[in-house]
N, C-alpha and C positions, 0 to 999 in steps of 0.2 A: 570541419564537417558540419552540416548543416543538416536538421533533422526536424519534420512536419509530422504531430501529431495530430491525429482528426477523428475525436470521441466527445462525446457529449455526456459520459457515466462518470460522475466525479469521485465516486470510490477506486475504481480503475484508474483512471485518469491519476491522480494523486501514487497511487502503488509502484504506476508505471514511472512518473517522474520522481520519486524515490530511488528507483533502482538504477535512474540511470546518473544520481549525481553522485559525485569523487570519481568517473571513468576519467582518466589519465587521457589528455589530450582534448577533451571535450569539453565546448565553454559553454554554459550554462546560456547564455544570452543568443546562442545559436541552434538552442531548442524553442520549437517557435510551435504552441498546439492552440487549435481553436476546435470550435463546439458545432458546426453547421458547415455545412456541404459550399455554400455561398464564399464562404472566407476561405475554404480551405483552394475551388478553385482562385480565388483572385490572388492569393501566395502565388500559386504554381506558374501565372500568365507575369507576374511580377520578377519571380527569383527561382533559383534553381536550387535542387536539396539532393543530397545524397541516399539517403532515406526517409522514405514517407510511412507511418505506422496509419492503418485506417483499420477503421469501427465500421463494419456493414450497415449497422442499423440506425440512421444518421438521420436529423430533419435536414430540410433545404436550407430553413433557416430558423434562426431562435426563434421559440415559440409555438412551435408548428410541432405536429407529432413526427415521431420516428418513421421511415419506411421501411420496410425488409430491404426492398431494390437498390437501394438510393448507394449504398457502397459498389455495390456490383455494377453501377449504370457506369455508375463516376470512373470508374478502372476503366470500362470500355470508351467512355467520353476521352481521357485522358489518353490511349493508344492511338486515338483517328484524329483527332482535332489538333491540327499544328501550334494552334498558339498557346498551348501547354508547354510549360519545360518538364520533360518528364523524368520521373524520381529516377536516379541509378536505380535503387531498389526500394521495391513494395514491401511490407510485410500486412500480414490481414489479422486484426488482432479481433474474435468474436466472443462472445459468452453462448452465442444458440447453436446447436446442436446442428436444428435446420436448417440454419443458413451457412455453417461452416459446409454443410454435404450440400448445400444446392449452388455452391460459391464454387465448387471443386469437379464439380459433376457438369455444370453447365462453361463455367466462365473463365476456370483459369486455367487457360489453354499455353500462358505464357510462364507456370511452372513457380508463381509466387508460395512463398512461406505462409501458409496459414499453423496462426495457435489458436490454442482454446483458453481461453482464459478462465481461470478456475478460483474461488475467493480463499478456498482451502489449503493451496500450495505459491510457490513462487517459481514453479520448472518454468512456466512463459514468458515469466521477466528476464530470469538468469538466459532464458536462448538470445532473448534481445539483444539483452546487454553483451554476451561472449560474440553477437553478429557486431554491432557498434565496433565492438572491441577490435575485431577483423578487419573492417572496412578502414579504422583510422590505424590500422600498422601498414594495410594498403596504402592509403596516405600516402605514408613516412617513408616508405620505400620510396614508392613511386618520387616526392622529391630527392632524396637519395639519387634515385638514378639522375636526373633530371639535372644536377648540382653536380654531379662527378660522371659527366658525358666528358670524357677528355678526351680530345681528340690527337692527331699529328698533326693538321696544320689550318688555319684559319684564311681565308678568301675576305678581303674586303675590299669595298667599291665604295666610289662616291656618287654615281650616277649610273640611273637606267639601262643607258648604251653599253656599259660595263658590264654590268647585273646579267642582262640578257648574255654576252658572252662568255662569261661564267658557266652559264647553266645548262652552254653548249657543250659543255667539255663533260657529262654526264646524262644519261638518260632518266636517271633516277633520282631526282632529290627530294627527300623527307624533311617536313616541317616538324623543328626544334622548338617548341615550346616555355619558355622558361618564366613563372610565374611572377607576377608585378611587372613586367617587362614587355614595352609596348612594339620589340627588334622583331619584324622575322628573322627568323636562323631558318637554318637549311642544311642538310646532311648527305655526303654519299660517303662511296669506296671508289678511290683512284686506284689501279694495278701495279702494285711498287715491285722492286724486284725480291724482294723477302716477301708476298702476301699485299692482304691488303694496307690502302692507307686510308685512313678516314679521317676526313676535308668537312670544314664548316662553313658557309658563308653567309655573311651578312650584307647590304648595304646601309648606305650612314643615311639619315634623316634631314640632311643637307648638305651641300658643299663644305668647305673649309678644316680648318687644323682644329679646331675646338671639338667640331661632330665626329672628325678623324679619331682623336683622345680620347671620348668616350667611348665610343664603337670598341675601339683597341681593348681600352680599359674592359669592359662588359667580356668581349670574348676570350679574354687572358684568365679573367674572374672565373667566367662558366666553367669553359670551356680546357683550360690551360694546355695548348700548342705548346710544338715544340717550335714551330716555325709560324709568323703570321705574313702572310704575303700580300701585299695591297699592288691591285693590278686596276689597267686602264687607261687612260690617256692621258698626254702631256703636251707643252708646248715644247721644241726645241729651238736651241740658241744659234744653233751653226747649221749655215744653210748647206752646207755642205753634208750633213746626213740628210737621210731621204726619209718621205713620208713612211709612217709604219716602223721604222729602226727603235730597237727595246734600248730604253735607257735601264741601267740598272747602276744605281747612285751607288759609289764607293765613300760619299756620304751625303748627309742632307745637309741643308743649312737655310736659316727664314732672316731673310731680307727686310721684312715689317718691322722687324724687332727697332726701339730707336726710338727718340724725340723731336718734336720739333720746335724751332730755335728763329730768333728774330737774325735775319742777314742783314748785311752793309747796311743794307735802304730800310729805312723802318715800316716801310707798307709792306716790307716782301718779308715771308716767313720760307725756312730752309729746314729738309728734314737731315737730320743727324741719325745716320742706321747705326745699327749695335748687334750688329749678326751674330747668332749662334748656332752652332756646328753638333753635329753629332753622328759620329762618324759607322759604317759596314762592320760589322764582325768580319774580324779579320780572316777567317775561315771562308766564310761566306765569299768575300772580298775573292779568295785565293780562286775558289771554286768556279767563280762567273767571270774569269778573265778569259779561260781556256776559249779553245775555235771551234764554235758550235755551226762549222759551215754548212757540214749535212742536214743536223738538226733543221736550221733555217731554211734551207731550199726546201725539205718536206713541209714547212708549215707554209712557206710561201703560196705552195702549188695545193695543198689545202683552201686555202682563203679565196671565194666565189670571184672575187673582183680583188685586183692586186696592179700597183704601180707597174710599170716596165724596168725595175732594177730591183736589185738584186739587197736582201734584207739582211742586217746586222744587229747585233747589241753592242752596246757604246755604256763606258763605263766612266764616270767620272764624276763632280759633283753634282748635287741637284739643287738648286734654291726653290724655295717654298715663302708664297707670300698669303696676305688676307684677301686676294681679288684678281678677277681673271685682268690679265695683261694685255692688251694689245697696239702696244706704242714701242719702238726700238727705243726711242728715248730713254723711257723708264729703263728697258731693258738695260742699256747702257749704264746710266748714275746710278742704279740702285743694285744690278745688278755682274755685270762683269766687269766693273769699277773696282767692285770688294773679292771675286774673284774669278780670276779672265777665263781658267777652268773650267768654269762652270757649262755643262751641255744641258742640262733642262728645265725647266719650269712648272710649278704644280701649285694646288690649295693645300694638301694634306698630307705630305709627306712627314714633313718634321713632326707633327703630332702624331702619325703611328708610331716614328723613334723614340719620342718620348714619353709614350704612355709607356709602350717596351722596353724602356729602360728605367725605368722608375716602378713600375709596380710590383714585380715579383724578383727580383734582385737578377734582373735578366735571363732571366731561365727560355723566356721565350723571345728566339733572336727574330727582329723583323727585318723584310727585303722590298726593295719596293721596286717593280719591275712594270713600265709602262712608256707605252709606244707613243711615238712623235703624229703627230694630229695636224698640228701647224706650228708655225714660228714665232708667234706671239706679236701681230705685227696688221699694220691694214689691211694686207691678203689673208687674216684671218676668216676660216671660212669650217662646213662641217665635211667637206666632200670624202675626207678619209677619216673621219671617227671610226664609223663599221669597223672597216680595215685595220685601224689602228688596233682600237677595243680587243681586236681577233687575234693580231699577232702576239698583243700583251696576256693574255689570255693562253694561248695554245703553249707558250713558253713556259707562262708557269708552272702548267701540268706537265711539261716535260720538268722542268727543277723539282716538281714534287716526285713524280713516279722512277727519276733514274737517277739524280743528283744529289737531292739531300739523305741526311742524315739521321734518323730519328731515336738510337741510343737514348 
């Protein structure tokens, strides 16, 4: 909490900073009071304050005599003039009679706290201090809430085209705040068959498994889902699915993993992978095998622009590398070499598995459910991202609103 004193009476002045030290929660070094009108705007265009305490009878600047107006001007300067930060709240702290009734009568139309300050009692210190007092349990709530926003299921993207599809799938999403924290979050209510469900989503701050890791990490923290879903788009391996078909990995595994090693020839270096695997909650697993043909045909005929066939989910493993793909070569040695199962390609799958498997002793299972784009190959191209982004997207919200489980 941050708090701007603005008096130039140093008997007051001294009373008042008395009373407000040992308040629980309040750091002395974040009461900040100056003497003149001049310093107290340059605070204000500078930093922001929860409460501002002001003296009516103020010079401009040291040295100068007091003016009656000078507090009253400043309040009204302070409401019109944008490049103010203006206080949460005012208090009006006077010792004159007439300028508490001319401050009340003319100027405060916006319903400030005026005391009297009296040298005989301490009743307008103790209101102070029981307001301080208020405002920092406001606070403490307020983060309270902020830290234990738990949600049912998390949305995460690595990219734009994603993001935007996401935000298709509700009319309403509220920005989630969460302090020291540079993430937007975002909030609705999907329509589950018990009530509502309420969905978080973020996207990551760049491509790949590391920003994948954190992201996870952060929204498991906040947040703590029951389910975290990373949706979006992928390359597929077998040209035999068609653009837009939902892969939904029965596990991940990252191909990157591994050294590299002097071959035969001593000019040539050879990479040696070391793949690791981390496999679907077996639940999960069970649940996304079933035939979602209707499902599919409704989101197909949803989707503004769509292929000429007919849309699937395909389940199998997924490999996850540090770099978009598009040579079959690679695909091939580094790829369905280690295993021929394999249907898709991604940056950031395996770091959502394993941030959600390592942070909170798996409480929150993740699924990674994201449509074929391209092949990973020289016809790489963007013509079906939209498309893709859309079917990945509209799937999820059906596994969130009529398939999962949130016990």
């Amino acid at each position: 909490m941050k708090i701007l004193i603005v008096d130039d009476e140093s008997t007051k002045l001294k009373r008042l900073m008395h009373s407000l030290k040992n308040i629980d929660g309040l750091q002395q070094e974040d009461v900040i009071h100056v003497l003149e009108l001049s310093a107290a705007k340059k605070h204000l265009i500078e930093s922001e304050f929860d409460l501002m305490i002001l003296d009516l009878n103020l010079p401009e600047v040291l040295g100068e005599d007091p003016i009656e107006s000078a507090g009253t001007d400043f309040i009204d300067e302070i409401m019109y003039v944008d490049r103010y930060n203006k206080p949460r709240e005012i208090i009006i702290l006077t010792a004159y009679d007439n300028l508490e009734a001319n401050f009340n009568e003319i100027q405060n139309k916006f319903a400030f706290q005026v005391l009297r300050y009296d040298e005989s009692n301490n009743t307008w210190a103790d209101k102070i201090r029981s307001r301080i007092e208020y405002i920092l349990l406001y606070e403490e709530s307020k983060r309270d809430d902020e830290f234990s926003l738990d949600c049912d299921v998390a949305i995460i993207t690595a990219v734009k085209i994603e993001t935007e599809a996401v935000k298709k799938l509700s009319r309403e999403w509220n920005r989630v705040n969460i302090e020291g924290d540079p993430t937007f979050y975002y909030s609705t209510n999907f329509n589950g068959k018990s009530g509502d469900i309420k969905v978080i989503t973020a996207q990551q701050s760049e491509m790949g498994m590391a920003a994948a890791s954190m992201l996870t990490t952060k929204l498991i923290f906040n947040f703590k889902p029951k389910h975290i879903i990373m949706v979006g788009i992928a390359a597929g391996i077998d040209k035999e699915n068609n653009f837009g078909d939902i892969i939904i990995p029965n596990e991940v595994w990252v191909y990157s993993n591994g050294k590299y090693i002097h071959s035969d020839s001593d000019s040539l270096i050879q990479f040696k992978p070391d793949p690791k695997s981390i496999p679907l909650n077996p639940e999960i697993r069970e649940l996304v095998s079933q035939d979602f043909g209707e499902t599919l045909f409704q989101i197909k005929r949803e989707c503004e622009v769509s292929p000429p066939y007919e849309l699937n989910v395909i389940n199998g493993p997924m490999a996850c590398g540090s770099a978009v793909v598009a040579n079959r070569e690679i695909i091939d040695n580094l790829v369905t070499n280690h295993s021929r199962k394999t249907i898709g390609l991604d940056m950031e799958s395996y770091g959502v598995f394993y941030a959600a498997q390592n942070f909170n002793n798996q409480k929150t299972i993740p699924i990674i459910v994201k449509s074929i784009c391209d092949f990973a190959d020289s016809e790489k191209g963007d013509n079906y991202q939209i498309y893709a982004a859309n079917t990945s997207a509209k799937f999820a919200k059906f596994l969130i609103e009529k398939e999962l489980q949130y016990n």
